[in-house]
VEXTOR-602488 format. One record per residue (C-alpha): residue in one letter; residue number from 1; chain; x, y, z. Coordinates in pm, 1 decimal, always signed. Layout:
N
+-------+--------+------+----------+----------+----------+
: kolpa : drenti : roti :        x :        y :        z :
+-------+--------+------+----------+----------+----------+
:     A :    NUM :    A :        X :        Y :        Z :
...
+-------+--------+------+----------+----------+----------+
# end
This chain:
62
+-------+--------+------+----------+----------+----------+
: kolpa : drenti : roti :        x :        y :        z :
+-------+--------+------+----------+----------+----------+
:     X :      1 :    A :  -4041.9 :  -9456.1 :  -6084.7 :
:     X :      2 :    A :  -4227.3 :  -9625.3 :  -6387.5 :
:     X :      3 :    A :  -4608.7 :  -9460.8 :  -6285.5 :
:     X :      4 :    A :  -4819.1 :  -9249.6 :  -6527.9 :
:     X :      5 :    A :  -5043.7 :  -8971.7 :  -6500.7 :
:     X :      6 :    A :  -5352.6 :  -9101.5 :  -6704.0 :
:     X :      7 :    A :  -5573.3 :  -8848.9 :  -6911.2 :
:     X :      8 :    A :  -5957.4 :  -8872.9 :  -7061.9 :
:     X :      9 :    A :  -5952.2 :  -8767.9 :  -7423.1 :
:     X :     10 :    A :  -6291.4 :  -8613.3 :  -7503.4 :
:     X :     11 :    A :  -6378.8 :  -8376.8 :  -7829.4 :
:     X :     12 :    A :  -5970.3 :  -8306.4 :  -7834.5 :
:     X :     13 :    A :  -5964.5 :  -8192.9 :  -7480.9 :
:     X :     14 :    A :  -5747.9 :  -8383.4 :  -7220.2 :
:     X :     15 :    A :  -5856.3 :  -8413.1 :  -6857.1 :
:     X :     16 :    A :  -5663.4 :  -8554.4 :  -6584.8 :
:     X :     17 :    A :  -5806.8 :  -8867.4 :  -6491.0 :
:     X :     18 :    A :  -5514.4 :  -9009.6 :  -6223.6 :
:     X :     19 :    A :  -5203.9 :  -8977.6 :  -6117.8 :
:     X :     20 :    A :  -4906.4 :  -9246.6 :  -6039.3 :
:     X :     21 :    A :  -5088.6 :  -9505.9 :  -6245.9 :
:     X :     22 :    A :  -4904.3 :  -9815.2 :  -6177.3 :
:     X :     23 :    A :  -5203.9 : -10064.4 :  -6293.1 :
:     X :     24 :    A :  -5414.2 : -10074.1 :  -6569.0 :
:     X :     25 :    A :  -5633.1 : -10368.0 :  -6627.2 :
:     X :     26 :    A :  -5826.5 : -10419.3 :  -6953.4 :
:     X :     27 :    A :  -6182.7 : -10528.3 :  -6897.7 :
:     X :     28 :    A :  -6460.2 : -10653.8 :  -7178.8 :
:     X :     29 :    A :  -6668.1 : -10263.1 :  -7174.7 :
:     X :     30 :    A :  -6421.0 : -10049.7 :  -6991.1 :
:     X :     31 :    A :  -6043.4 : -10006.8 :  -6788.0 :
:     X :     32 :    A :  -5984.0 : -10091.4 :  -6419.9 :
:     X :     33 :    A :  -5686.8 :  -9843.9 :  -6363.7 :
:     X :     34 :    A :  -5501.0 :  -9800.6 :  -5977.3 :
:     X :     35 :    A :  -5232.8 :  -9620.4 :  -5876.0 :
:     X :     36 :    A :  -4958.0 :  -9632.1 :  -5649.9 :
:     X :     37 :    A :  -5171.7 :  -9514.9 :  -5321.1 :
:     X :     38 :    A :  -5445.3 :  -9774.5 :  -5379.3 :
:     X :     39 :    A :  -5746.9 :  -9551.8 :  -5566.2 :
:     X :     40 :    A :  -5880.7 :  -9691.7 :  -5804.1 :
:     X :     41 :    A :  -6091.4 :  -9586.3 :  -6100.6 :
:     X :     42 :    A :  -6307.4 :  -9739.6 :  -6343.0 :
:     X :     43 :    A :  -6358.5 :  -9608.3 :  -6715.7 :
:     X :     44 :    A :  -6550.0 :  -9708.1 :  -7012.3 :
:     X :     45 :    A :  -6269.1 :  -9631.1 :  -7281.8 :
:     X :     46 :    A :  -5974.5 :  -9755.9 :  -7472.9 :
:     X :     47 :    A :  -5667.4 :  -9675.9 :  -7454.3 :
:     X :     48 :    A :  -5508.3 :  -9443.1 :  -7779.1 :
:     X :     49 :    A :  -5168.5 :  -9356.4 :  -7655.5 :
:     X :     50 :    A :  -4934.7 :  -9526.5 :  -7431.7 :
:     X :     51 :    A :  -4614.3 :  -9281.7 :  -7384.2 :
:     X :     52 :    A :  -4358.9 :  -9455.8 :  -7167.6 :
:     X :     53 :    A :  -4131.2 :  -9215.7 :  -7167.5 :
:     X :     54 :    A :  -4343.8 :  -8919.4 :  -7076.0 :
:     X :     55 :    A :  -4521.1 :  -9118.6 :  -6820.0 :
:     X :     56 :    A :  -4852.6 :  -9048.5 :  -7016.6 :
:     X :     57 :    A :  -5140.2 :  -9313.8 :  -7046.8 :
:     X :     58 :    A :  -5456.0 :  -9153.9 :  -7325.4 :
:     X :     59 :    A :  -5805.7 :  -9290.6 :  -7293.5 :
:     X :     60 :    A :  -6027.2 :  -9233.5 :  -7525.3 :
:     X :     61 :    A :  -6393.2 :  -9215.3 :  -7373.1 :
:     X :     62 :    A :  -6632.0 :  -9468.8 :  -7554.8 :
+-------+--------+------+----------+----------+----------+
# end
């Protein structure tokens, strides 16, 4: 399995945000991100930390 679990980074603080991320897509103000059931979510932030290998995707709020 090659998903992520992504997490909102706010004032040091992570908070889940999804699970099973298999699709992030990079928009001009903010990230499209889906997972492997079909939610989606929408989030005005950037992304600070992309760990492969712990399946861990960090957004940064903006």
């Amino acid at each position: 399995m090659c998903e992520a679990n992504a997490y909102l980074k706010q004032d040091d603080k992570e908070e889940l945000l999804l699970e099973g991320v298999d699709k992030v897509i990079p928009k001009d103000d903010h990230l499209e991100l889906e997972n492997i059931f079909g939610v989606k979510k929408i989030v005005k932030g950037v992304i600070k930390e992309l760990s492969l290998v712990d399946h861990r995707i960090i957004i940064e709020k903006i």
